[in-house]
N, C-alpha and C positions, 0 to 999 in steps of 0.2 A: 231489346237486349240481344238484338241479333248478332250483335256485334263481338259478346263474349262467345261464340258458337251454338251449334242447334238445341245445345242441353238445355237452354236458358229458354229456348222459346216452346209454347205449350200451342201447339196449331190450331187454325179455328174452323169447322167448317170439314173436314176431311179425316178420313178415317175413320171413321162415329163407324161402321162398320166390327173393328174391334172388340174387343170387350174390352169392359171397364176394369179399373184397378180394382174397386168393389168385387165384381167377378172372378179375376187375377186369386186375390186373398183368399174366395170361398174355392178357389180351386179350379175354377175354368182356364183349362188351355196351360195352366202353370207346368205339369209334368211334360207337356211337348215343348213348352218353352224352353227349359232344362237341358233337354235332348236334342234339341237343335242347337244350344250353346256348343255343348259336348263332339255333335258332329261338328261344326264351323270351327274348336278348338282342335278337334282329332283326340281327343279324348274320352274314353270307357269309363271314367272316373265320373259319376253323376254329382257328387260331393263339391269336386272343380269344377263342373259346369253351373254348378246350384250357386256357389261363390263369385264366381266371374258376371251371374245374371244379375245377383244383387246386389254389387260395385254399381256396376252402368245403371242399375234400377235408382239404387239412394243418390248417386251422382242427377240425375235428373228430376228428382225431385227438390234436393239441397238447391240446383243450380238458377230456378225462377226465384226461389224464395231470397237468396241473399243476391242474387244482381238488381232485383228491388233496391232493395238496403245499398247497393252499391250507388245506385244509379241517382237512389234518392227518390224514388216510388213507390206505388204503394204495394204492400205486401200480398200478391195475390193470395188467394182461397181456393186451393188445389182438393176441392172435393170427390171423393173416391168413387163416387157412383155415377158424376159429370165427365171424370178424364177418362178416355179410352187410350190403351197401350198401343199402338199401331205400329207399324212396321217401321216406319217413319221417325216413332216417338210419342211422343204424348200428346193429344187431342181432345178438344172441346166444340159441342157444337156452336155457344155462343164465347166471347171474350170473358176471361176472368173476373169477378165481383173481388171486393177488397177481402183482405183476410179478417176475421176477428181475434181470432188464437194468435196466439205467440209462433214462432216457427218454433221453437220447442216443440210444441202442442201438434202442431200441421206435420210436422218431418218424423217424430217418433211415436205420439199415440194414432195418430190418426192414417200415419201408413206404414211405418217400418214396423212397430209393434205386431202388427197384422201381416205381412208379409215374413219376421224370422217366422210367426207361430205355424205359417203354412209351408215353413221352408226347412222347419226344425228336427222333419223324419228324414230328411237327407246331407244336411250339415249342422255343425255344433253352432249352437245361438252364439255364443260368446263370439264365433270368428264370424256371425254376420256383422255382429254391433260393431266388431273391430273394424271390417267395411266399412258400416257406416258413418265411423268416426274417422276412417280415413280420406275418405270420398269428400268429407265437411273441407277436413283440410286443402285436398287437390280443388274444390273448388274456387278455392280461395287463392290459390296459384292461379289459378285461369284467371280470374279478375284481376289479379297483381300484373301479370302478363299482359294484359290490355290497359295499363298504366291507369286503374279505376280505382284501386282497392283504398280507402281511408282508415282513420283505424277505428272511425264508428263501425263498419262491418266488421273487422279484426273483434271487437269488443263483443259485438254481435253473436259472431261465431265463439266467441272463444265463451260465451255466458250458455249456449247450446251445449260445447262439449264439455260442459262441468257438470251436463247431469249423468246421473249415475249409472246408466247405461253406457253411457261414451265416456268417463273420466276415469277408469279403472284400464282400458281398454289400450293405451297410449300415454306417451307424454312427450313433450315440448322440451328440447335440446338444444343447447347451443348450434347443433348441428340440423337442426329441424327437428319435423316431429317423428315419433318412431314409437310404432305399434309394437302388442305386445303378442300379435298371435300373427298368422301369415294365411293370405289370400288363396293362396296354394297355385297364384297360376307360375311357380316354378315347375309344378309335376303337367304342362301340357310339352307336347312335343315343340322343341327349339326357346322355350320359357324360359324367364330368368327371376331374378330376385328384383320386387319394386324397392322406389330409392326407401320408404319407411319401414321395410318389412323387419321383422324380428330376426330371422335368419343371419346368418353371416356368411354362408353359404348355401348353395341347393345341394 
């Protein structure tokens, strides 16, 4: 999957050093992760650093699961106490075993459920799910983009963002998709409006 970019690929072998996403959830390393979003965006704003970490977070988690489904392979099993968050990206020590769960199951109870509730003293739940329902989307541009996308993943995704976390959160316009809460990374220094945001202006 190297092919759609690094989101897609979970490394094997390197970085185990990390902590794991398991770790991540119960709290290790999460509040300097935060603050170093915040320094790298120029922002005091912990709230926009909390939001910006967990776009890039659900984007690479969404991005193994459905270039499977693109590709026509098998669904990995992105377990939380195997993957280490590394500087790099996400890491394993050995290669991925198939998934059992549905990517429903793997992408919302088993990581993002766990990561708004560790993230939910610094920003409002509702604009993480909005994330993560937008991130479903943009992943889904990346694979279109590398001329992959069919509409069994289209299908795919689009039976993800009917649950009830992610269908409240957004909907599907003539014009694309368009959330209903916003990212906030308009409030970093030189930041603009993304193309789904709800805004109409910053």
């Amino acid at each position: 999957m190297q092919r759609f970019g690094g989101f897609f690929v979970v490394g094997a072998g390197a970085g185990l050093d990390a902590p794991t996403l398991n770790d991540v959830y119960d709290g290790a390393g999460l509040a300097e992760r935060v603050d170093d979003v915040c320094a790298r965006l120029g922002t005091a704003e912990r709230r926009v650093g909390a939001s910006i970490l967990f776009q890039g977070y659900t984007a690479r988690v969404w991005s193994p699961l459905l270039g499977a489904v693109a590709l026509n392979e098998p669904v990995p099993a992105l377990p939380a106490d195997e993957i280490h968050w590394a500087e790099s990206g996400f890491t394993s020590a050995e290669p991925l075993r198939e998934a059992k769960n549905t990517i429903a199951e793997i992408a919302l109870d088993e990581h993002f459920a766990r990561m708004v509730a560790a993230l939910s003293g610094v920003v409002a739940e509702g604009l993480l799910w909005g994330n993560a329902a937008s991130s479903l989307v943009g992943t889904l541009k990346v694979i279109a983009n590398a001329g992959e996308l069919d509409q069994r993943t289209v299908d795919t995704a689009m039976s993800v963002l009917a649950d009830p976390r992610l269908c409240e959160t957004g909907s599907l316009t003539p014009n694309g998709y368009r959330r209903r809460s916003c990212c906030l990374y308009y409030r970093i220094p030189n930041g603009g409006l993304c193309g789904d945001c709800s805004l109409t202006r910053a």
